[in-house]
N, C-alpha and C positions, 0 to 999 in steps of 0.2 A: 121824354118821359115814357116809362112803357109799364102795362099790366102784368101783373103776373095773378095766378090763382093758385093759392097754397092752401095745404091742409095743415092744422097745426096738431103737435104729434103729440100722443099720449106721454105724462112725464115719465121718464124708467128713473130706478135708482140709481145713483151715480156713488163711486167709492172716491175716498181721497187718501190720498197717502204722502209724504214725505221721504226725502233721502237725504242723507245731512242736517246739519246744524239747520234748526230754523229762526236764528237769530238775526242772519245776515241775509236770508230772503225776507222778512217782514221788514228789517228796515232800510233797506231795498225800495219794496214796494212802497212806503209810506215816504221815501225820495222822488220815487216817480210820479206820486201823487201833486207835488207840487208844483208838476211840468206840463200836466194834460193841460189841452185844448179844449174847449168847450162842444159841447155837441149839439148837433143842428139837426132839430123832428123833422126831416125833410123830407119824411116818406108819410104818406099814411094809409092806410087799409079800413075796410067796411067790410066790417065778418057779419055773417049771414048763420043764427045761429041754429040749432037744429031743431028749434022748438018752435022756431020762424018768427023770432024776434033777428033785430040786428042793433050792431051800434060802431062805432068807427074812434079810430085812436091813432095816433101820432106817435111815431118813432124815429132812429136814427139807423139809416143802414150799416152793417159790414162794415163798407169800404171808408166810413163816417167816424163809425166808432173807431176803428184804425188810426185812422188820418191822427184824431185827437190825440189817441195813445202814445204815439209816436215820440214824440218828443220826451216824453217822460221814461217810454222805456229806453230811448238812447242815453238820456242824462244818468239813469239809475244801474245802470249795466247788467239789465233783462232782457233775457231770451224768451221770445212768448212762437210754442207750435202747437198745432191743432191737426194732427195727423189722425188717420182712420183706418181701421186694418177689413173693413167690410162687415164688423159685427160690433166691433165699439168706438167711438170715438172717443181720443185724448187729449186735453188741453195740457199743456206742459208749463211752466212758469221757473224760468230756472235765471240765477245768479253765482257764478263762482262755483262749487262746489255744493251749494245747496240748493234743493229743485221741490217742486210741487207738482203731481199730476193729479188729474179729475178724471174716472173711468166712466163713460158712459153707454151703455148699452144701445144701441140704434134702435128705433123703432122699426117694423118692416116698410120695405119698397118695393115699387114694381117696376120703376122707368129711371129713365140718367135723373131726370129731370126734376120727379119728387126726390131723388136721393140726395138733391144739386138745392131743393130750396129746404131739406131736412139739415142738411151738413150748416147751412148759413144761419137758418135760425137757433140752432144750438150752438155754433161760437160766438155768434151773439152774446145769447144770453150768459154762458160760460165766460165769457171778456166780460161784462158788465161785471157779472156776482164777483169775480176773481179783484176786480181791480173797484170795486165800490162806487161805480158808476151811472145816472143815472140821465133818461133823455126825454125830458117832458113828461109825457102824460102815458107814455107805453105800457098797457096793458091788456098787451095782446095773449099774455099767459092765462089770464082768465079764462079765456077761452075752451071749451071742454074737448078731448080729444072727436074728430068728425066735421068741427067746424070748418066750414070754408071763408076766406079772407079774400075779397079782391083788393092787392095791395099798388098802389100807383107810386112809383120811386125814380128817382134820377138814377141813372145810370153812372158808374165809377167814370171820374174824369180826373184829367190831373185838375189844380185851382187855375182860374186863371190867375194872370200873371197881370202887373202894373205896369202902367203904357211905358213900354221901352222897347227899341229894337231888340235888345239883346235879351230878354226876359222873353220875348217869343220866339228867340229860336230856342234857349231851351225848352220852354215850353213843345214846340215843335217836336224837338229832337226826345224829349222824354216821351211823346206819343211810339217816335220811330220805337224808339227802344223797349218798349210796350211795359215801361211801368204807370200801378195803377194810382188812385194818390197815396194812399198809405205809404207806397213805396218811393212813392217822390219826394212825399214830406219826409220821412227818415235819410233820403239821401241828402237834402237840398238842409236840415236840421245840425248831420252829419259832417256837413261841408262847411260849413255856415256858421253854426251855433243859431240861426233866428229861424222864424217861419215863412213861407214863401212870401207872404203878404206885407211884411216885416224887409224883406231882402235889398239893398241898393244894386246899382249896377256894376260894382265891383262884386258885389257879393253873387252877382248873376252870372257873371262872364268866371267865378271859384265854380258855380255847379253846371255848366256848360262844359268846363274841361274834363268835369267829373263822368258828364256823360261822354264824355266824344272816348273818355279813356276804358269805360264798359265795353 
């Protein structure tokens, strides 16, 4: 588990736009809807607020909300980026020919580090609102721009694996190869059709080859 202390960023206005038909992105989305994974409050934070009240809330990290996603956007055949050019951040959501972006202005920063937990908590919440998602009790938005959050969170891991020899060396070998789980789950989904926890050991020794061929 490790601490981290984030500021939570004043909201900017975000623009939304389309390109293509938007018939075959919504019903799209409303296929991958019926593949997501459940999401797990596995983090929680204790915001400290400026008036010198405090109060503490449960949510789902990143690498969580991810993981869930995964399976629904491989079944639905969406593209999800979250690229940033140093003054906006964009969430992309694209199928075939038809695509969605969300333009959002950055808030300022001074270090890697605020820009590192500014970028996270706005794909966050850009992945939630996009794909109608929701993780317990988070309602760290409340929160006014200034406040401070010490938030306590696991760190991205792949899942563990089910006792088997051959389930730990992928698991192993996915460390080697430095994906995180989001990205294990999409490969091991990809290979598989199931989810790690779901997998037999044939089905371990299809996403073993998969790495060893990375």
């Amino acid at each position: 588990m490790t601490e981290d202390i984030i500021i939570q960023p004043a909201i900017q206005p975000s623009r939304l736009s389309f390109d293509g038909p938007k018939g075959p992105l919504f019903k799209a989305l409303a296929e991958a809807r019926k593949h997501f994974g459940d999401l797990s409050a596995s983090a929680t934070a204790d915001v400290q607020m400026k008036s010198g009240g405090k109060y503490q809330f449960s949510y789902a990290p990143l690498d969580v909300v991810l993981e869930a996603l995964a399976p629904g956007l491989q079944a639905a055949g969406l593209a999800l980026m979250q690229p940033f050019d140093g003054d906006v951040m964009y969430t992309i959501v694209a199928c075939g020919e038809s695509s969605m972006t969300i333009e959002t202005p950055l808030p300022s920063w001074t270090t890697p580090q605020e820009l590192g937990s500014l970028l996270t908590y706005l794909r966050r919440y850009q992945i939630k609102g996009v794909f109608g998602v929701a993780d317990s009790e988070d309602d760290d938005g409340n929160a006014a721009s200034g406040n401070k959050a010490a938030v306590t969170r696991k760190d991205p891991t792949v899942p563990k694996p089910p006792a088997s020899g051959v389930h730990s060396q992928v698991v192993d070998l996915a460390k080697v190869k430095g994906l995180d789980g989001a990205q294990f789950a999409e490969l091991v989904f990809k290979t598989t059709g199931h989810k790690w926890k779901d997998c037999a050991e044939a089905d371990a020794k299809k996403v073993l080859s998969s790495l060893e061929a990375m």
